[in-house]
C-alpha positions in Angstrom: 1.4 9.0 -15.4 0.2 6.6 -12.3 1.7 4.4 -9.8 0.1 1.5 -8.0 1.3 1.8 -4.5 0.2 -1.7 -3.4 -0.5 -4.6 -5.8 -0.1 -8.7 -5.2 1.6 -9.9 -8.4 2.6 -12.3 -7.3 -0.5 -14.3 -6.1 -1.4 -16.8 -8.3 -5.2 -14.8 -9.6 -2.2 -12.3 -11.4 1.1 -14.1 -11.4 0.2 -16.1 -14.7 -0.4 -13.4 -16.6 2.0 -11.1 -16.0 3.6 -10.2 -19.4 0.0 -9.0 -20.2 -0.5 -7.0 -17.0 3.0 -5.6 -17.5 2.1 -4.3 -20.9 -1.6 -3.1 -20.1 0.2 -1.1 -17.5 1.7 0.8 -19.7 -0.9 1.4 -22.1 -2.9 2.8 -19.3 -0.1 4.8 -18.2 0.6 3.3 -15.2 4.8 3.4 -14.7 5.2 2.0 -11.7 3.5 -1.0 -9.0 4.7 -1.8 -5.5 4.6 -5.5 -4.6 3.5 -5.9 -1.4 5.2 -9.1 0.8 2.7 -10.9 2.9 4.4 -13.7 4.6 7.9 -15.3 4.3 7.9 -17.9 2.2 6.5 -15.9 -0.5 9.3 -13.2 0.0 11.6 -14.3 -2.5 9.0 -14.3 -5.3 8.0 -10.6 -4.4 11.5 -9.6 -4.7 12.2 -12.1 -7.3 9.6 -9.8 -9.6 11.0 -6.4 -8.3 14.9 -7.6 -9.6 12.8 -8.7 -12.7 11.2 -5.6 -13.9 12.9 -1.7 -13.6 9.7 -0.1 -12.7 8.2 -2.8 -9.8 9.4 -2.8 -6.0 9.1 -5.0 -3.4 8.5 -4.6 0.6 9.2 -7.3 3.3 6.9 -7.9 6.2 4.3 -10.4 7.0 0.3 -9.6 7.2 -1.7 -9.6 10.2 -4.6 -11.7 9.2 -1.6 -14.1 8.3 -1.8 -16.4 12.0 -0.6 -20.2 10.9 3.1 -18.6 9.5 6.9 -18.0 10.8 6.9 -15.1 12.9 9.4 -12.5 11.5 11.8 -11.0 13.6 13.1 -7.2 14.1 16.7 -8.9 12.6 15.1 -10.8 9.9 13.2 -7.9 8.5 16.0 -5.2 9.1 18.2 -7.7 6.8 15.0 -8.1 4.0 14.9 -4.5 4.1 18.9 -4.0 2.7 18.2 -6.0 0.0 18.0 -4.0 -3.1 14.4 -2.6 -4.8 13.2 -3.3 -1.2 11.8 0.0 -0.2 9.3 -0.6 2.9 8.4 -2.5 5.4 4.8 -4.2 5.7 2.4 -4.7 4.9 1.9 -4.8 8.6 -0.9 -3.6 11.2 -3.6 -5.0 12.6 -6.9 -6.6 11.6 -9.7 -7.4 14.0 -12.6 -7.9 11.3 -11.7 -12.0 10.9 -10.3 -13.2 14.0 -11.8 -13.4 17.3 -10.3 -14.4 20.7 -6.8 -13.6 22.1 -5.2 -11.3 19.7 -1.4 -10.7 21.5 0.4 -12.2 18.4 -1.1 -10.1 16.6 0.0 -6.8 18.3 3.4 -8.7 18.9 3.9 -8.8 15.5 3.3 -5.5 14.4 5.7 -4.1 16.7 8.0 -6.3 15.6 7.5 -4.4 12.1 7.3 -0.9 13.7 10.8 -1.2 15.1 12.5 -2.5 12.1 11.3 0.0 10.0 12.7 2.9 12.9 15.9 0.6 12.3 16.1 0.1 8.6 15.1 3.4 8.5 12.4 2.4 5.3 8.4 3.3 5.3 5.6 1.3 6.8 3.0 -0.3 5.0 0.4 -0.3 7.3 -3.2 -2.6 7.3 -5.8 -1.4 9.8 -9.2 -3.1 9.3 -11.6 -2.4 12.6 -8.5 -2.3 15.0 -7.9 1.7 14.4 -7.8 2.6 18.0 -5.1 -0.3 18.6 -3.9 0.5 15.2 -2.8 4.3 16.2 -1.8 3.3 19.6 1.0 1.1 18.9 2.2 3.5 16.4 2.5 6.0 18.8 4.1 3.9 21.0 6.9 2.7 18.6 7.6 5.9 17.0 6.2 4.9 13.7 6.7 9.1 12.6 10.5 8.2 12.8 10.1 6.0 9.7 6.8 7.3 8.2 5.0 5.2 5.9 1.5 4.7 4.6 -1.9 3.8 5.7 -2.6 1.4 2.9 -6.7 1.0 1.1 -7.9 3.4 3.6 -11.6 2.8 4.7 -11.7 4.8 8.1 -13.2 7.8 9.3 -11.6 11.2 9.0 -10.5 10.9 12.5 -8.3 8.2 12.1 -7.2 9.8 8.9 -6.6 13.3 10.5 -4.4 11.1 13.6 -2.4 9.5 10.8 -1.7 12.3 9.0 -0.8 13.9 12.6 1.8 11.1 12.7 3.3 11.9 9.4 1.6 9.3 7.5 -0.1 9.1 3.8 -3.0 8.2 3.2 -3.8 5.8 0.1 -7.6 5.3 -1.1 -8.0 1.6 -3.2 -11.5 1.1 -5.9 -13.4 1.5 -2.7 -13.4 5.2 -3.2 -15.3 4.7 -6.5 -17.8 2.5 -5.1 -21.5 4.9 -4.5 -21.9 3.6 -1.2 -18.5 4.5 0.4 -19.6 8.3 1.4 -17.8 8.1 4.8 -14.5 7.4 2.4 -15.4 10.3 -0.1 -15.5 13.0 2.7 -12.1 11.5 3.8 -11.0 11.5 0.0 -12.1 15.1 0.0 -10.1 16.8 3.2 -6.9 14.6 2.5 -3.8 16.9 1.7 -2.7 16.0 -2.0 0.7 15.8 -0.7 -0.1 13.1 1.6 -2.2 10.9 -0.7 -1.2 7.8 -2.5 -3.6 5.6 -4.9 -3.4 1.9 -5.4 -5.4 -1.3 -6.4 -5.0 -3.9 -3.5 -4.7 -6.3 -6.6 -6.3 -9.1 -7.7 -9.0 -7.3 -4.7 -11.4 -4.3 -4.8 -11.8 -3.6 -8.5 -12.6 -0.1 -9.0 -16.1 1.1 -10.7 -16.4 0.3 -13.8 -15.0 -3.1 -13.6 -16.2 -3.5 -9.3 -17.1 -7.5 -8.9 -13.8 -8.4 -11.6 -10.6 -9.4 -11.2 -8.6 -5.8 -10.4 -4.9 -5.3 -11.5 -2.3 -2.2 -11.5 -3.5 -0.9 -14.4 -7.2 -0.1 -13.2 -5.4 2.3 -10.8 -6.3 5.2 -13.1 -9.8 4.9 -12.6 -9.2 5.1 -8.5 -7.3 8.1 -9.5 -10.7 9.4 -11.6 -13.3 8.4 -8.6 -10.9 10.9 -6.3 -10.9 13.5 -9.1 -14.4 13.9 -9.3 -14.9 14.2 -5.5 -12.7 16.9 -5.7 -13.8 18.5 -8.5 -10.0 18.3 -10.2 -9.0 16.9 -13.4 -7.3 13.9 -13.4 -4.3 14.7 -14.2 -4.0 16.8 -10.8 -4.6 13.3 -9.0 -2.4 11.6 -10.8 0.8 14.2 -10.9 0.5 14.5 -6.9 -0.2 10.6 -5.9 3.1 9.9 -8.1 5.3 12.4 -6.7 3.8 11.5 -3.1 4.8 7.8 -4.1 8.5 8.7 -5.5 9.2 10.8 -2.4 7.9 8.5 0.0 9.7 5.5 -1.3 13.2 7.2 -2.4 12.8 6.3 -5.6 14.6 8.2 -8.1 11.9 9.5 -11.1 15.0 8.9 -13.2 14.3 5.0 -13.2 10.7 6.1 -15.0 10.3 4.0 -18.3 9.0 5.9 -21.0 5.5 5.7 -21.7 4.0 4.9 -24.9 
């Protein structure tokens, strides 16, 4: 079995054909997905499809690269949080790669994240995209270890990676892992502990080879499971047994919930 530890189902490139991308999920194994909240307003649609389905689950933050929306607060998202099939906070962090200028808001914001998850007492989800040094600094400074959580589609160097893990953090590796090109990733993919990695698809982004360039979905999380496999010489079945367990444990989800598999 797999588990996509991040998808967007609810964006509108996937949110038509759900039924489809349910069941192709479970051809392919797949028997779990964690919907990942982006903003507000589109909240109660992300929870909406975790009530909706036994084996989906939902998070409640608001995305950094996200600057023209309402500004959660450490109340607001301490009271998402409660709600049931809600099971982290994020995703959250900080992205520097598309926005210049004054960032403040930016670093505002995640904090705001960082202590409601030490209050809620749930996981991070945690973006960092050319802000790493920013990224790990604030973390440190809010006691993100209290909570925990997840570096989400990792594309860093080992260092970061090694002061995450130092922190108590997973590490998850998206289709970028099974692109040729990523060999900075693959040494990371290599050295991470299996019991701190998590897989995932970023969904409708970053299709893994062999379907790079279409439009990705939770059940093409097997083949990021594969890509990591082969860089570590491991069938796949390693990969996949660890990432789920890492995912289960991380999240306090009870296996129990598991639908069977056909």
């Amino acid at each position: 079995m797999f588990v996509d530890s991040h998808c967007h189902l609810d964006f509108p490139e996937l949110a038509a054909d759900l039924p489809s991308l349910l069941d192709a999920m479970r051809v392919a194994r797949v028997t779990h997905a964690l919907c990942i909240s982006v903003d507000l307003a589109a909240w109660p649609g992300v929870h909406a499809l975790a009530l909706a389905h036994d084996n989906l689950f939902a998070t409640a933050g608001v995305h950094p690269d996200y600057a023209d929306t309402e500004e959660p607060t450490v109340e607001r998202l301490i009271g998402l949080a409660a709600h049931p099939k809600v099971v982290a906070i994020g995703e959250t962090g900080l992205d520097y790669y598309r926005r210049d200028g004054e960032l403040d808001w930016q670093r505002e914001r995640f904090r705001v994240h960082l202590r409601a998850a030490r209050a809620a007492a749930k996981p991070l989800v945690i973006h960092t995209r050319s802000a790493a040094a920013d990224t790990l600094a604030l973390m440190r400074e809010e006691g993100a270890r209290d909570p925990g959580g997840v570096m989400h589609c990792f594309t860093e160097s080992w260092d970061v990676a090694k002061a995450a893990l130092d922190l108590g953090f997973h590490i998850s590796f998206s289709g970028i892992v099974s692109f040729k090109n990523a060999a900075d990733l693959h040494d990371v993919a290599r050295r991470v502990p299996l019991e701190r990695m998590l897989i995932e698809t970023d969904s409708p982004y970053l299709a893994p080879v062999p379907h790079r360039g279409q439009r990705n979905h939770p059940a093409l999380v097997v083949h990021v499971a594969e890509a990591i496999a082969r860089l570590r010489g491991v069938g796949v079945e390693t990969i996949a047994r660890a990432t789920s367990e890492n995912f289960f444990r991380l999240f306090r989800i009870p296996h129990a919930i598991a639908p069977p598999v056909h």
